[in-house]
N, CA and C of each residue as an Amber inpcrd file, in Angstrom:
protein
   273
   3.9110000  -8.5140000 -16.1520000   4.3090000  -7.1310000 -16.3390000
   5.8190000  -7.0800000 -16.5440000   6.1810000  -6.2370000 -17.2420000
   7.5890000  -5.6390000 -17.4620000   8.2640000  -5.7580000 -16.5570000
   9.5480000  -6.2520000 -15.5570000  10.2980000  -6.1590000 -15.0070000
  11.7970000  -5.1080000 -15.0280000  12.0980000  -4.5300000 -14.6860000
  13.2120000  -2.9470000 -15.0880000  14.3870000  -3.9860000 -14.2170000
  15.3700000  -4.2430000 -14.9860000  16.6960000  -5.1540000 -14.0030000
  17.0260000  -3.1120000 -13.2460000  17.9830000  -4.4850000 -12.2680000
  18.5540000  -3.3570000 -11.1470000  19.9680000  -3.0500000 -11.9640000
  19.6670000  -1.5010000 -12.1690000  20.7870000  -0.7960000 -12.5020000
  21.2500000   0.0590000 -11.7380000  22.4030000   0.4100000 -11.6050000
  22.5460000   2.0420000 -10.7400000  23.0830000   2.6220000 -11.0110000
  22.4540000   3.8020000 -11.8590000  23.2880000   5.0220000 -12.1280000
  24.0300000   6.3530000 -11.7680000  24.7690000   6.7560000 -11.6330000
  25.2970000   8.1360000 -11.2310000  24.8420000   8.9150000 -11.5780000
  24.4510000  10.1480000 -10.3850000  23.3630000  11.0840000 -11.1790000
  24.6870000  11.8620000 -11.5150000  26.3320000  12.1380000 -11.3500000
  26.9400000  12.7290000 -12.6020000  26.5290000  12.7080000 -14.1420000
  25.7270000  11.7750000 -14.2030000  25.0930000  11.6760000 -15.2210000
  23.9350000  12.5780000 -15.9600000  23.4610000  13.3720000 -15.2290000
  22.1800000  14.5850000 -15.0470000  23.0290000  15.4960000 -15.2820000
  24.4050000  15.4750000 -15.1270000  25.1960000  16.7430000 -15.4290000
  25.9330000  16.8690000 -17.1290000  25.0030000  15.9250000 -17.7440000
  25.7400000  15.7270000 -19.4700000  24.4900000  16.8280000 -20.2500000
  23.4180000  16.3700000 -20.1040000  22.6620000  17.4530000 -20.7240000
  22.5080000  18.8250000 -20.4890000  23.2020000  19.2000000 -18.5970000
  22.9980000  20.3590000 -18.5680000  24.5480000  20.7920000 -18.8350000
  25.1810000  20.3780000 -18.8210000  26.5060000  20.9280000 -19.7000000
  26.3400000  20.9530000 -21.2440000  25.2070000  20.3680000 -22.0270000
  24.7810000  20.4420000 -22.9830000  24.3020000  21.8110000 -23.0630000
  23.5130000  21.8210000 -21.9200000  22.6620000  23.0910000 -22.4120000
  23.4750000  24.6370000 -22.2860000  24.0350000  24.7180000 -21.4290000
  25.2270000  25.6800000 -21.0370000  25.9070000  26.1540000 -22.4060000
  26.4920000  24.8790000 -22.6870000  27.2820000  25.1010000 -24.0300000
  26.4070000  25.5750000 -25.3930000  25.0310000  25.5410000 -25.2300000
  24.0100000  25.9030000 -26.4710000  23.9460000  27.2470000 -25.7450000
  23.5860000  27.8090000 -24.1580000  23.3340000  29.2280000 -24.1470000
  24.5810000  29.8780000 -24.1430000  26.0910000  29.8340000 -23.8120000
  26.9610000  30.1090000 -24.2790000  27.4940000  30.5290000 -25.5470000
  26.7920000  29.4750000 -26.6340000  27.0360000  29.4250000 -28.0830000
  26.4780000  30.7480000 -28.5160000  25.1180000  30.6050000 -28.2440000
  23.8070000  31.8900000 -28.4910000  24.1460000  33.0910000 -27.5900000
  25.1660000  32.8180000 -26.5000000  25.0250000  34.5860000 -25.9930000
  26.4000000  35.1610000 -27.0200000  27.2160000  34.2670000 -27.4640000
  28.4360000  34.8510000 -27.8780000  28.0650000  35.4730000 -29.3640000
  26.7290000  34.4310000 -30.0850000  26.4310000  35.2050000 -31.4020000
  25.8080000  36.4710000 -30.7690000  24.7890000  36.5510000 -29.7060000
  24.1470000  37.4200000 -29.7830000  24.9760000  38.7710000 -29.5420000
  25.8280000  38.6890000 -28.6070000  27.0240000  40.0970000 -28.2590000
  28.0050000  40.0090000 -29.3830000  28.2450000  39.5300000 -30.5390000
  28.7700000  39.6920000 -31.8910000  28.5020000  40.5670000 -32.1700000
  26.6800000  40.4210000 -32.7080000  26.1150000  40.5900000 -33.4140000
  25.3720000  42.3450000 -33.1580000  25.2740000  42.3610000 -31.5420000
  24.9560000  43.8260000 -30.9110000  26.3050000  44.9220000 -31.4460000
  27.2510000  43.8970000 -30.7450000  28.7800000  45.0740000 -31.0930000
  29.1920000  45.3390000 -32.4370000  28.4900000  44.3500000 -33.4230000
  29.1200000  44.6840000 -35.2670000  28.0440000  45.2860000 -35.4470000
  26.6670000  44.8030000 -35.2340000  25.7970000  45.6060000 -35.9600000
  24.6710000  46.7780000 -35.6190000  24.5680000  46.6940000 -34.6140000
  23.8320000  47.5990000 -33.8810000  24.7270000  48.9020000 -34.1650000
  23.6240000  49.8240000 -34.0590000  23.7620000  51.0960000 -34.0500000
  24.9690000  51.3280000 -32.6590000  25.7890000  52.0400000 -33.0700000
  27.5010000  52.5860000 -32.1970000  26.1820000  53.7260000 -30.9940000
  25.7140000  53.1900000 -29.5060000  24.9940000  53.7440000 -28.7540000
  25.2480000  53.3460000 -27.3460000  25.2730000  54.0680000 -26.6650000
  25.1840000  53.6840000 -24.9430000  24.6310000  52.7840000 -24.3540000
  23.2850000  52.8190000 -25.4010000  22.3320000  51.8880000 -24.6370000
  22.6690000  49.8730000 -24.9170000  23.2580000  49.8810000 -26.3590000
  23.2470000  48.9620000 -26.7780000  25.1640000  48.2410000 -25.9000000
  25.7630000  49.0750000 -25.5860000  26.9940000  48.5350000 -24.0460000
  26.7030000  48.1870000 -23.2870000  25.6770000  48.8770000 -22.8340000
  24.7870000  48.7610000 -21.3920000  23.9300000  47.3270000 -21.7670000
  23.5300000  47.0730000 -22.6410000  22.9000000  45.7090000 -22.6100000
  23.9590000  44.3430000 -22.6880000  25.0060000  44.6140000 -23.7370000
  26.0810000  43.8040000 -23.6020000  26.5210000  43.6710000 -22.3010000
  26.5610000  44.8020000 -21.1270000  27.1670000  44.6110000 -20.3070000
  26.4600000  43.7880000 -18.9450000  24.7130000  44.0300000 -19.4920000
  23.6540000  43.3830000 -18.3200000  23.9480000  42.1370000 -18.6350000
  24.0800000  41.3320000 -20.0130000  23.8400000  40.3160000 -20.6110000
  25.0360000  39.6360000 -20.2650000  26.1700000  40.3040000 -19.7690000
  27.2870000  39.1270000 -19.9550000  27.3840000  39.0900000 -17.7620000
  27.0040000  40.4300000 -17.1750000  26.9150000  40.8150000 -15.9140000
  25.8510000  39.4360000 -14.9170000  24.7150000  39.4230000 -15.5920000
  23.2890000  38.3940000 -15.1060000  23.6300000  37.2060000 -15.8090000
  24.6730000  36.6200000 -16.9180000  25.0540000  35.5000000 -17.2910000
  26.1400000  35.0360000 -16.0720000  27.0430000  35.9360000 -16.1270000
  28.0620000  35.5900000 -14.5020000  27.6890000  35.4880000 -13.2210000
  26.6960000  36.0380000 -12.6810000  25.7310000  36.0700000 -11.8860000
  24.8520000  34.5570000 -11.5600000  24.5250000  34.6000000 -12.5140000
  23.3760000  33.3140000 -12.6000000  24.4420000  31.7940000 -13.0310000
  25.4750000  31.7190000 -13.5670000  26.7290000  31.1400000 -13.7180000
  27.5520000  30.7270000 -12.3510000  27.6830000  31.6830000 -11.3220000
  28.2470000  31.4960000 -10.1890000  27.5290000  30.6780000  -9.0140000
  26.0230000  31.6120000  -9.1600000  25.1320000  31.0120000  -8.4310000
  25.1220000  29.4250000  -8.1440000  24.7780000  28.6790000  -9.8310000
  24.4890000  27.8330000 -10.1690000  25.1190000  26.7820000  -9.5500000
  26.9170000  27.3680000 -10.1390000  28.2410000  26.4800000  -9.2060000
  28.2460000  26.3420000  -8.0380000  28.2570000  27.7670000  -7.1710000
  27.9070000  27.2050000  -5.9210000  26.7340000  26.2230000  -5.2920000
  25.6910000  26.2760000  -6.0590000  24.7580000  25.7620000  -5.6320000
  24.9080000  24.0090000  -5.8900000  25.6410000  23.5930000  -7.3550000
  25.8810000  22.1020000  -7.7780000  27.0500000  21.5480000  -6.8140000
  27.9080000  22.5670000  -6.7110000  29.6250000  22.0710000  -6.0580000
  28.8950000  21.4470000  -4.9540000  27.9690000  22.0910000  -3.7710000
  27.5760000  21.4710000  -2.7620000  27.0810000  20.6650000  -2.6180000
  26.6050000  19.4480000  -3.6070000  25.9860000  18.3900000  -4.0880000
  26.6570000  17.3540000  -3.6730000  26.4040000  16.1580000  -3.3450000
  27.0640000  14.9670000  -3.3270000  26.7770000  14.5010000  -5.0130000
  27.5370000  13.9180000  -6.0140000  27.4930000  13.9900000  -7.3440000
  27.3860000  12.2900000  -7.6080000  27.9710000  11.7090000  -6.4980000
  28.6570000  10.2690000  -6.5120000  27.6300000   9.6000000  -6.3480000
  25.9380000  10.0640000  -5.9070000  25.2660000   8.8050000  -5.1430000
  24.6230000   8.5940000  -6.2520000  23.7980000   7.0820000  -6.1040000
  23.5220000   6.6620000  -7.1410000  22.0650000   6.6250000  -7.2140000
  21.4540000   6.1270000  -8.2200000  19.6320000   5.8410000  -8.1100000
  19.7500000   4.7800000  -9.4530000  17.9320000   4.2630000  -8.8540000
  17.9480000   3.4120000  -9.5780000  16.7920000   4.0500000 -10.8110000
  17.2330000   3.4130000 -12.0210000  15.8900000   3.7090000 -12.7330000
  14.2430000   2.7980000 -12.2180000  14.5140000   2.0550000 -11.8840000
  13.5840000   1.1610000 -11.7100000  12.5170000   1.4760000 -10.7700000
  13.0270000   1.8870000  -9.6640000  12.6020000   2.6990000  -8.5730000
  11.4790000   3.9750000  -9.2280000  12.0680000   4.7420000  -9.9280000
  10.9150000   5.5210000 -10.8550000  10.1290000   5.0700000 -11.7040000
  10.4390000   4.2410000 -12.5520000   8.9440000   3.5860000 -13.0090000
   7.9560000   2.4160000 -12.4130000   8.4390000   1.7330000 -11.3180000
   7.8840000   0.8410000 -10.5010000   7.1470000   1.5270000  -9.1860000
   6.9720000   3.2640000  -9.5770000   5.8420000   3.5070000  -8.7530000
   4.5240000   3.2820000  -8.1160000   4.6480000   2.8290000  -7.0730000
   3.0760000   2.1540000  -6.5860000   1.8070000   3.4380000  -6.3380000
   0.6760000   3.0070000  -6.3370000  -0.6280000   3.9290000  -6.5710000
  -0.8210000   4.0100000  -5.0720000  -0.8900000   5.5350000  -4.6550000
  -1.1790000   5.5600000  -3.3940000  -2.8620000   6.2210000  -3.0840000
  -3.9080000   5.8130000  -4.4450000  -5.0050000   6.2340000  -3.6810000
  -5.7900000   4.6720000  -3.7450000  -5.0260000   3.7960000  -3.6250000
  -5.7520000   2.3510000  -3.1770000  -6.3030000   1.5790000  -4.7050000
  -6.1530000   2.2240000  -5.9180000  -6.6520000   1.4280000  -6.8170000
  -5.4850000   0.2510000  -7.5110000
């Protein structure tokens, strides 16, 4: 069978795609509040959504930080360890 050498990675590393992804919903909220404030109909309702949209982005933004900052970022894992899972119903 396949043998996985011992590597050890930093799960700082788990933090590249989701800074990936940040930067894609960032990208998409900034077209989308462009696109409300140039083209949408001049209305109350359509501020009020710019303002939920950028309000529950800061919200859910802060959360997030507090919740990662409290992380230890430094420890490491192995890949190997996850695919060298053993069967725990005896087969």
């Amino acid at each position: 069978m396949f043998d996985f050498p011992s590597i050890q990675l930093p799960l700082w590393l788990l933090l590249i795609p989701y800074a990936f992804g940040i930067f894609l919903f960032v990208l998409y909220g900034f077209f989308n509040i462009y696109h409300l404030l140039r083209f949408a109909t001049y209305s109350f309702g359509s501020y009020i959504l710019v303002i939920l949209f950028l309000g529950g982005s800061i919200i859910i933004g802060a959360l997030t930080f507090s919740y990662l900052g409290t992380f230890d970022w430094t420890v490491t894992w192995d890949p190997a360890d996850f695919f060298n899972l053993k069967s725990t119903i005896g087969i």
